[in-house]
N, C-alpha and C positions, 0 to 999 in steps of 0.2 A: 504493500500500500504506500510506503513513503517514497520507492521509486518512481511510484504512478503520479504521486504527488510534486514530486522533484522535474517528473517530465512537463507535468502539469503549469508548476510554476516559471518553468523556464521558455516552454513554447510563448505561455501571454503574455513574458516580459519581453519575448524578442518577436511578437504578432500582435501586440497590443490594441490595434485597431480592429482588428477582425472576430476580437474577441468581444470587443467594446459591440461592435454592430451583432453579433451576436444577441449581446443582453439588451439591447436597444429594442429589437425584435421583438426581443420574448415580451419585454414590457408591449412594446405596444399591439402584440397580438392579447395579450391576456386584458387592456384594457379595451379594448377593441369590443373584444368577445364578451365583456363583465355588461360594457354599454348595449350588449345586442341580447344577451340572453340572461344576464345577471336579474338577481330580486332583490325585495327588500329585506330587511328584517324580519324572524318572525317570533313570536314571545310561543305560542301552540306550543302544549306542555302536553305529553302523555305520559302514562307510569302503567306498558305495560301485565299484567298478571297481580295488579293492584285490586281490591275491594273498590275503592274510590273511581279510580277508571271503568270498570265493569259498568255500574251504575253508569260515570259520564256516558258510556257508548250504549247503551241503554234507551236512553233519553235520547242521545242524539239520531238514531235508527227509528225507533217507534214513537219520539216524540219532539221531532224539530222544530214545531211550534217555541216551545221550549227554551230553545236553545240560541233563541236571539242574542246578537253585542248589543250590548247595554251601556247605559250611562242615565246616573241620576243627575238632575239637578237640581239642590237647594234650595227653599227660597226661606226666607229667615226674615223676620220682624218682632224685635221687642214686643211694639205696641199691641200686638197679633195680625192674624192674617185676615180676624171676620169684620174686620173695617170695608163695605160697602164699595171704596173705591181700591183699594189695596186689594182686596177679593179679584174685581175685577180685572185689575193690573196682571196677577197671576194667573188667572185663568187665560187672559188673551196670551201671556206667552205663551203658556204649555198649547194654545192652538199654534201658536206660530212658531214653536218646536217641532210640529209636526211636517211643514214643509222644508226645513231644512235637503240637505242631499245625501241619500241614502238613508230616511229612516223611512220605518217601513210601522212604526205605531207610537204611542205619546198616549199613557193615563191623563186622565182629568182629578188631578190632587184632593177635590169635591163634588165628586163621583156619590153619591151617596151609598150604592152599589159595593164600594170598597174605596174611600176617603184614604188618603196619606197625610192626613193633619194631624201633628201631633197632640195628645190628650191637651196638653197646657194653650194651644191653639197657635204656637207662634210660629211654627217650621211644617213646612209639607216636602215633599217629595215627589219629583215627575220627574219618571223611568223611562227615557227613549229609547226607544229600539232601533238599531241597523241592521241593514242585510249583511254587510263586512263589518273585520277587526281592526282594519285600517282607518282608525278614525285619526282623520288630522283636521291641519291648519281649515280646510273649509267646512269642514262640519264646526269646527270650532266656531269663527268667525261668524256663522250661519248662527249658533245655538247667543252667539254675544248679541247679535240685534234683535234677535228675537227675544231678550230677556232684556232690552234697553230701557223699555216703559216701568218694566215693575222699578229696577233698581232708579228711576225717575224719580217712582211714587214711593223711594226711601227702604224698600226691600231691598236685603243684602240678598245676592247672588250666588254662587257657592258648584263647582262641578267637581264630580269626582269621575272615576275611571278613565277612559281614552279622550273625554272633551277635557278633564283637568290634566292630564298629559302634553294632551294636542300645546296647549296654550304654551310650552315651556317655555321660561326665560335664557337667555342665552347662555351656554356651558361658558367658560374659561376654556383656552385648547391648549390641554393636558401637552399634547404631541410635541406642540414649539416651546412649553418650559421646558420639556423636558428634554427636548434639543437645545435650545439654550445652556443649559446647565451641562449637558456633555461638550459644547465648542467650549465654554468656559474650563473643565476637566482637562481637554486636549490638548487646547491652548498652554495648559502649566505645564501639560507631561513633554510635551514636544518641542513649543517654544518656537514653532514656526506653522505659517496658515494653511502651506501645502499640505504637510502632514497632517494638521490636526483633520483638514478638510475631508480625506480618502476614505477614512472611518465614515462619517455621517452621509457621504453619495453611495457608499456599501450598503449602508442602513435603511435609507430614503428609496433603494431602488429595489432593497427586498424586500420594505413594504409597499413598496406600490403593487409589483406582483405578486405578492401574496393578501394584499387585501381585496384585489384585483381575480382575485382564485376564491377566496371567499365570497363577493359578490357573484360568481358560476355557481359558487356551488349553493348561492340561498333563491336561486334560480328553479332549483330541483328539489330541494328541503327544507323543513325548518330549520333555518339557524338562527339565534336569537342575538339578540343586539350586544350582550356580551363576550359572547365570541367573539367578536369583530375588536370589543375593544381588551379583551386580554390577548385577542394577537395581535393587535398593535404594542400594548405594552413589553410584549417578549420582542416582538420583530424591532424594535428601539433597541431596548437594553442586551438583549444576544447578540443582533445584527452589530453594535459599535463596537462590542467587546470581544466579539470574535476579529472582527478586522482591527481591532486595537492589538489583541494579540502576536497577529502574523505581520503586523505593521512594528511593531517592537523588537521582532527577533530580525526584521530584514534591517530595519537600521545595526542593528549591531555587529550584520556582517558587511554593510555597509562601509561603518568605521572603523573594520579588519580590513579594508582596503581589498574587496571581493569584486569582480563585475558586475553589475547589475541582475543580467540574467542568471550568474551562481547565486550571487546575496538572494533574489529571489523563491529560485529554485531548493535551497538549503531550507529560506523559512516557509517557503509551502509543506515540505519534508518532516520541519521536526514539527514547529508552532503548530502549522495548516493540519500536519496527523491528529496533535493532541486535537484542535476545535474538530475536528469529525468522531473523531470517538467521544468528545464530550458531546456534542450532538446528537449521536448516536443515544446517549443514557438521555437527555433530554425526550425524545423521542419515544422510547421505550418506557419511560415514564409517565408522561400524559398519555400515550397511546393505551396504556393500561386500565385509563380510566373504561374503556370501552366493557370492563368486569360488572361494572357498576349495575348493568341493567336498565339507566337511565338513556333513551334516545338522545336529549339534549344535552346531557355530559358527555357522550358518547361525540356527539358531532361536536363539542365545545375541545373536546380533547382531539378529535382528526384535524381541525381546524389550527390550533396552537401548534400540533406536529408539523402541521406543513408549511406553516409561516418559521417556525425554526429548521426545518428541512433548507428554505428557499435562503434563508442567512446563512447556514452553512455552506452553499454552492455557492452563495456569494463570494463568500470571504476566499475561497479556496480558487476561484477562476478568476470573478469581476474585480478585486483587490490588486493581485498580483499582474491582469494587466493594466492597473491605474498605475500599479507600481512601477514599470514599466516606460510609463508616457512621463511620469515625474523624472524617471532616471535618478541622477544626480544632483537635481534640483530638490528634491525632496524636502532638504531642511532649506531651502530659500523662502524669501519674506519671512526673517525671525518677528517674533515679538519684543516690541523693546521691554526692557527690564528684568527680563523671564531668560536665564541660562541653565536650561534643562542638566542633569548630571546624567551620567550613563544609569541605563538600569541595572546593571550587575555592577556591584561596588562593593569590594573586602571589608571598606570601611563606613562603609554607609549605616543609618541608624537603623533600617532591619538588619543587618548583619550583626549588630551588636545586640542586638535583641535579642535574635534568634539564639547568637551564643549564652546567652543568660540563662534561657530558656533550658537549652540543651544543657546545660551545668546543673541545672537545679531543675528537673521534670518533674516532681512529684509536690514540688508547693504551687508551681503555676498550674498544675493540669490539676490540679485541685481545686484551687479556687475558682479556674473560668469555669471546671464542670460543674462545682456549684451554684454558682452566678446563673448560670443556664436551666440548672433543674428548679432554682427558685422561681424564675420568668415562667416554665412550663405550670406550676402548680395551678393557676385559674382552668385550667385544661379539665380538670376531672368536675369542675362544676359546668361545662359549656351543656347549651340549652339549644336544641335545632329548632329553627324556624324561619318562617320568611318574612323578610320585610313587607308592609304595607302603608299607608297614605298616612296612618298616625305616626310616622319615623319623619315621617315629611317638615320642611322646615316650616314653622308656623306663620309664616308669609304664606307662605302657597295656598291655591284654590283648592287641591287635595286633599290639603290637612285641615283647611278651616271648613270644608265640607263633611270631612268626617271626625272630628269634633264637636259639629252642628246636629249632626245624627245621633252618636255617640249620646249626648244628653239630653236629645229630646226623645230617643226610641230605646234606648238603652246600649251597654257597650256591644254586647251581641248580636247588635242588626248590621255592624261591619262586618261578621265573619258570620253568616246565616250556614247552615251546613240542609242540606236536601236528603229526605230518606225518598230512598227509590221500591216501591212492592211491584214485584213483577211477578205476573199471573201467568205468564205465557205457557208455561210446559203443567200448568191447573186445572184439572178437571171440571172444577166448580161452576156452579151458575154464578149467573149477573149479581145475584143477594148474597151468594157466599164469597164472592168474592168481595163487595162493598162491605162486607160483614169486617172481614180481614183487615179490611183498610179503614175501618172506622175502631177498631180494636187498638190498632199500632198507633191511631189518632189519640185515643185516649192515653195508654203507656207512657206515648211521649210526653203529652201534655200533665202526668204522674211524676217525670223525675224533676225532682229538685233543682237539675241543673238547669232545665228549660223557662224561656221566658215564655215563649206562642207558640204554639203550633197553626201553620199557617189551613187554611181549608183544601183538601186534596183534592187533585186536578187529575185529569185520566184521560189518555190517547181516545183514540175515535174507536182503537176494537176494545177497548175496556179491559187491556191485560194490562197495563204499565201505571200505575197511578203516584205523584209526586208530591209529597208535602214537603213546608219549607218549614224552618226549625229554628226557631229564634236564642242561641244560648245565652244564659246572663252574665257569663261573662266574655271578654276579648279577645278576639283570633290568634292573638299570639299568646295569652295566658295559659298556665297550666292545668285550670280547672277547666278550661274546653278539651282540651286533649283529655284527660279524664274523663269527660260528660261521653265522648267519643266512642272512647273503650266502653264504656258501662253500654252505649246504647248495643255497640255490636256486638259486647257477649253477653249481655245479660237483660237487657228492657226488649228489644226487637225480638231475638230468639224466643221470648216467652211470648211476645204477641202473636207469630207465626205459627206455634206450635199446635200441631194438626191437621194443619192446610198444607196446600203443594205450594203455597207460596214464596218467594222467596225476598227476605226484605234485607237493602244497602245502604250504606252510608257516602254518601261525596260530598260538592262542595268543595271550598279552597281549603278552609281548615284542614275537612278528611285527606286531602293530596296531598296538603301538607306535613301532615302527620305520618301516613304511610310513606312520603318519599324519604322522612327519614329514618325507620323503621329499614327499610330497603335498605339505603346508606349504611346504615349501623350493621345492620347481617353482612353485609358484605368485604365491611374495608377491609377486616384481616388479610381476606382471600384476594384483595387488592394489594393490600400492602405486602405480602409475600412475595406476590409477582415479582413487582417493581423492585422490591428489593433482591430479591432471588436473580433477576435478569441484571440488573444490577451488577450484582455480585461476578457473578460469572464474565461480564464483559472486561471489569476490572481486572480480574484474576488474569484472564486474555493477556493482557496489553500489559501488566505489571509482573504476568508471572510469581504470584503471591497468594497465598492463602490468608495471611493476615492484615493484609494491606485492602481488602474489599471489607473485611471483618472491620477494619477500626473505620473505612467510612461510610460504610453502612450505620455503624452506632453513633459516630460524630455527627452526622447527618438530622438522623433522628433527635438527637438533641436540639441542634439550632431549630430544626424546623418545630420540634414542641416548645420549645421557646416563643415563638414566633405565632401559635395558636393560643397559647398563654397573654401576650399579652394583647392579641384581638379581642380575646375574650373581655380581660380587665377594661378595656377601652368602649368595646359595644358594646356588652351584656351586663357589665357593672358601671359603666358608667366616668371612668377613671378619667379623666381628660379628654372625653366625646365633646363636651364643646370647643376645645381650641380648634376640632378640625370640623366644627359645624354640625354636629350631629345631637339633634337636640332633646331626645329622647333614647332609653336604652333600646336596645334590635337588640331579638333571637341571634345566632350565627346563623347563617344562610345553609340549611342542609347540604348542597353542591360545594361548598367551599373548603369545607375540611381535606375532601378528596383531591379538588381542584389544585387548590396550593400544596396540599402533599406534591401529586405528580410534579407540579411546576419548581418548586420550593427544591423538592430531592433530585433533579435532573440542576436544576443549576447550581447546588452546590459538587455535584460531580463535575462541574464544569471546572470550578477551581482545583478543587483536587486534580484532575488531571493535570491540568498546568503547572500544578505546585509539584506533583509525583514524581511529573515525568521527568524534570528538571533535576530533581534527586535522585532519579534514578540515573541518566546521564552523566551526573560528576560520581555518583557510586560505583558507577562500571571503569570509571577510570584511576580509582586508587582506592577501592573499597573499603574506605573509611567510612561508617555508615554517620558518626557525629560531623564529620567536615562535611559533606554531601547533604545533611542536613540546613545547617548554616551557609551553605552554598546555594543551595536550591531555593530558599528565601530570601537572600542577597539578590540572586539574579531576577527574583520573580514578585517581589513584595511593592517596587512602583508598579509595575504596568497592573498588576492585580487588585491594587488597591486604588487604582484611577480605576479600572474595570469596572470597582463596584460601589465607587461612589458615582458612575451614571449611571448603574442600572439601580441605585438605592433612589438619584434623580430623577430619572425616566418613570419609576414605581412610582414616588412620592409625588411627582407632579399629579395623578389619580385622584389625589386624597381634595382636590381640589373641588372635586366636581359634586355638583348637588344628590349626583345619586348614594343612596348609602352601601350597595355593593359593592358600588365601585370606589367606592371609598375604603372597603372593607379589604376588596384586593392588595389597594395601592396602600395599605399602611401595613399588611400582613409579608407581605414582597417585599417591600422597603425595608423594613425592620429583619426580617430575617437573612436578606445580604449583607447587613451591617452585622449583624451578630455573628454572621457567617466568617467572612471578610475579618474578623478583629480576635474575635474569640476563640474559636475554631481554628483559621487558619494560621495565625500568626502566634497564638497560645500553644490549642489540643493537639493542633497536628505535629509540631516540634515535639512537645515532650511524650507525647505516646512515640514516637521514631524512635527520639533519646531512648527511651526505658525499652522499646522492641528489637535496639541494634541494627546485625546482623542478619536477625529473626525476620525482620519485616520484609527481608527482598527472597528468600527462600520459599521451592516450591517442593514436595516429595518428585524425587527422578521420574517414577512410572507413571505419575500425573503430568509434569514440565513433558514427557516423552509422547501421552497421550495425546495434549492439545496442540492445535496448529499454532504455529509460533506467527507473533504480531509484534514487531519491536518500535518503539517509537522513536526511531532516527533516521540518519539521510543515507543513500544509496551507497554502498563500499566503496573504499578506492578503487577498486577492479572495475569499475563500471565506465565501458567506455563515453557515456555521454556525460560523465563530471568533469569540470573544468580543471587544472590545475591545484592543490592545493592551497592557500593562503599562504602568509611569511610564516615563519616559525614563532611560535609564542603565541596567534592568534587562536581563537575556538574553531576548532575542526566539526564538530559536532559526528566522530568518528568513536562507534561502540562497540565493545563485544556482544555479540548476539545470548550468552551464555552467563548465569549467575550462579557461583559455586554454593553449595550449601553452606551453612554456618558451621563454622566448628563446633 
């Protein structure tokens, strides 16, 4: 592989152009093709072999009426609503909600039939129906004039679901802080604008065609809107740091006074191998999510794979021939002020760190492991659930909508849950089956945790019938999830019993609940994978049995670290307002998972950079303490500019109004840094220290079993290497072969 890669790098530095129109191509066939047959966003959630699903497709099959996009709208008055003219302020909207574009119905709030006035008479509610879930800016704008008179006649206004959506104020764009904040990075590490530049056109150009691939592919599926922006956040923070990488090792063979196309072809070799096998465990990590069972983590994870797939074929083709076209110019236009030092320095302050480290392994790898299992402790209390409109900031129409409901109808009419009785496979008559569904009415309307039971409604052949379920308390509370369990084992089974009927629970609650029930059965057999494939890749390329063991366990620390203090942040509350979050949020059931894959695929990213590097100066005077202290001398700037952009890139997220995505961008951010400081420049020195020897040895008849993968450049015997370097320079020349330990 490092030959192929050495070829690799040497053709685009000496065909620069043709590689250049190459990727020129690809971008603009994939944006081409994004504009011809691309889609939008789509949130359409399934779970499935779920209870809650069964029901949804239930309902949706036997009874579409049903199964309209909805959106309420508020209308709220202190003084009330049975003031004469105010009355009729609102009744003329809710008619002139109905001509809006795309609805397809509009209650009358004083209906007498069935009224949405609340008891105290100050808030009603009118439920528009659409034929789509694409409600935007025109439905919106349509539902704002049409409700201009009431809010005239001093009625507050209020929208929730896809019209309070629709209205959003404008994002901050995450993408340019946090490009910003990496030219800023680049600019210290390099000290010059060519350089700092070839990282961020690596970055910019594999996400255009990889957001460019995901617009194809939500063409043919649901992909939902955070996909798009967690592969933007990795396609940022991988795409600069991968080509920060191989951009690091070519200047240093650069200033060995190498050719262009050797300097190239070397750091395609060694750097370009590590970012593809760190790739590689990226890859195989979110891809794993696909165990999950979840469709939409499932494409949330194919999605993330392929935007890091399209940054690693960057870094390793479209880099090395930018590198190529810079030549020699490379550190031209310095920055004034800014005199970058080499990254490999004997005397530099990771080197001297590192040696500290290695002297005394047993006080530092104590303490950062402590430090780290403290941060993880909130972990064993986290709470799954989804965010909804009450997380929202209390500016918004979403939130003061449901708010407004919340205490005129109780907190339970945000999260209403639907039992479904289905008669289909029933013998029974017309009577016994109304029998059935007037029983389950009653039960329901018996547990304590219910506020209403709404009046049951029935398809046209009279087998599906659907009541709604008012709980008393909160969609994100624990006492509904509770009320949940009790109805499906114990209130409904007893109402059912004797009949062929069969009765379910759904609703956002029930999905909610079951998708993390799902989650929770599963991660083990998730996190084995990843870890296990993991493992094995390592052992591959490092030749080690205990060298996949220590970061397999390192790993799992930062990244429980990392869940620990999301937790304390969203779900306690710990400093959620400095970053705008003005209410505690559940953790988001898909998240745990999420950031595992993402979390543990890029901390192997460093590991291999840091490894491979110690393995490099250990094969050349098998001192495994110097080799240590070597390997973080040469590797602790470019790694720690690495991951204060991808901790920038992450952290720019936290900016944005949504709370998920807040929830990413502070869980990301935070666990590179812990990563990066603790972990790499701490755990990973003093477990070497205290492993020796040990750490680079495999058993013979295993080292003899597997196919060998070394991470370095092409032998001298190979006729397409160029000459040597002067003497004294880095050869980057290894033995293929590590003796066991004595």
């Amino acid at each position: 592989m490092s030959h192929l890669l050495y070829r690799i790098g040497q053709f685009a530095a000496r065909r620069p152009w043709s590689v250049l129109a190459v990727w020129l191509l690809l971008a603009g066939a994939a944006v081409t093709l994004n504009n011809s047959v691309g889609g939008e966003s789509n949130e359409e959630f399934s779970l499935p072999g779920s209870e809650a699903q069964a029901a949804a497709d239930a309902i949706a099959d036997r009874f579409p009426q049903e199964t309209l996009f909805t959106s309420n709208v508020v209308f709220h008055s202190e003084a009330g609503l049975t003031d004469p003219a105010v009355r009729s302020a609102v009744s003329e909207a809710a008619s002139r909600l109905g001509e809006g574009p795309h609805v397809v119905g509009v209650n009358d709030p004083f209906d007498p039939r069935g009224p949405t006035v609340s008891e105290d008479g100050t808030t009603a509610i009118v439920t528009v129906g659409y034929d789509t879930d694409a409600i935007g800016t025109d439905e919106f704008e349509a539902a704002s004039a049409a409700t201009a008179a009431a809010r005239d006649a001093g009625v507050q206004v209020e929208f929730d679901g896809g019209l309070g959506y629709a209205k959003g104020d404008a994002e901050p764009s995450s993408e340019i802080i946090g490009i910003g904040a990496a030219v800023l990075v680049l600019l210290i590490a390099f000290g010059s604008l060519v350089a700092m530049s070839l990282p961020i056109v690596v970055a910019l150009t594999g996400i255009l065609i990889g957001t460019s691939a995901i617009g194809i592919l939500s063409g043919q599926m649901a992909v939902p809107q955070i996909a798009t922006i967690v592969g933007v956040m990795l396609g940022l923070g991988v795409g600069i740091d991968y080509a920060l990488f191989v951009l690091a090792r070519h200047r240093q063979h650069l200033d060995a006074g190498m050719p262009v196309p050797e300097a190239v072809g070397r750091a395609n070799a060694t750097a370009g191998l590590s970012v593809m096998f760190a790739g590689v465990t990226v890859v195989v990590a979110i891809a794993g999510m696909q165990l999950a069972g979840i469709p939409i983590l499932a494409v949330m994870g194919w999605t993330s794979a392929m935007m890091v797939a399209i940054t690693v074929l960057a870094a390793v083709t479209l880099l090395p021939a930018l590198l190529g076209v810079a030549g020699r110019r490379l550190n031209s236009l310095p920055v004034p002020f800014i005199r970058p030092r080499p990254a490999s320095d004997p005397h530099s302050a990771s080197s001297r760190w590192a040696a500290t480290v290695v002297a005394h392994p047993v006080r530092y790898g104590v303490v950062a492991a402590v430090l780290l299992a403290l941060l993880a402790v909130p972990v064993f209390s986290m709470r799954l659930g989804f965010a909804d409109a009450g997380n929202d900031g209390p500016s918004t129409t979403t939130r003061k909508s449901y708010d407004l409901i919340a205490e005129a109808y109780g907190p339970g009419t945000n999260g209403t849950l639907q039992v479904v009785v289905d008669g289909a496979d029933s013998t029974a008559s017309p009577e016994q089956a109304a029998a059935v569904v007037s029983a389950v009415s009653d039960a329901l309307a018996a547990d304590p945790g219910v506020a209403a039971v709404g009046q049951p409604v029935s398809n046209e052949q009279q087998n599906l019938a659907v009541l709604d379920v008012t709980p008393t308390s909160g969609p994100q509370q624990q006492a509904t999830s509770e009320l949940l369990q009790r109805l499906r084992d114990e209130v409904l089974p007893a109402a059912v019993s004797g009949s062929d009927a069969d009765a379910m629970v759904t609703g956002g609650p029930a999905i909610q609940d079951d998708v993390a029930r799902q989650l929770a059965d599963r991660m083990l057999w998730f996190l084995g994978a990843v870890i296990g494939l993991s493992f094995l890749i390592l052992m591959l390329v490092f030749r080690s049995v205990l060298l996949p063991l220590k970061a397999a366990v390192l790993n799992l620390l930062s990244v429980g670290a990392s869940y620990g203090v999301v937790v304390a942040v969203f779900q306690w509350g710990w400093g959620a307002s400095l970053i705008g979050v003005e209410e505690t949020v559940p953790i988001m059931p898909l998240a745990p998972m999420l950031m595992f894959a993402i979390l543990f695929g890029l901390s192997m990213d460093y590991e291999v950079f840091l490894i491979s590097r110690m393995r490099e100066q250990y094969l050349r005077h098998h001192d495994p303490k110097r080799a240590i202290v070597e390997g973080v001398g040469a590797t602790a700037r470019v790694i720690t500019s690495a991951a204060l952009i991808m901790t920038a890139v992450f952290g720019a997220f936290i900016l944005s109004s949504d709370v998920t995505t807040k929830l990413f961008g502070v869980g990301f951010a935070l666990a590179v840094l812990l990563d990066v400081t603790l972990v790499r420049m701490v755990l990973v020195p003093a477990v070497m220290s205290l492993l020796g020897h040990r750490a680079w040895w495999l058993p013979g008849r295993l080292d003899r079993a597997l196919p060998s993968i070394a991470i370095d450049t092409p032998t001298e015997s190979e006729p397409e290497r160029e000459p040597e370097a002067e003497p004294g320079t880095e050869t980057d020349q290894v033995p293929d072969r590590i003796p066991a330990p004595a």
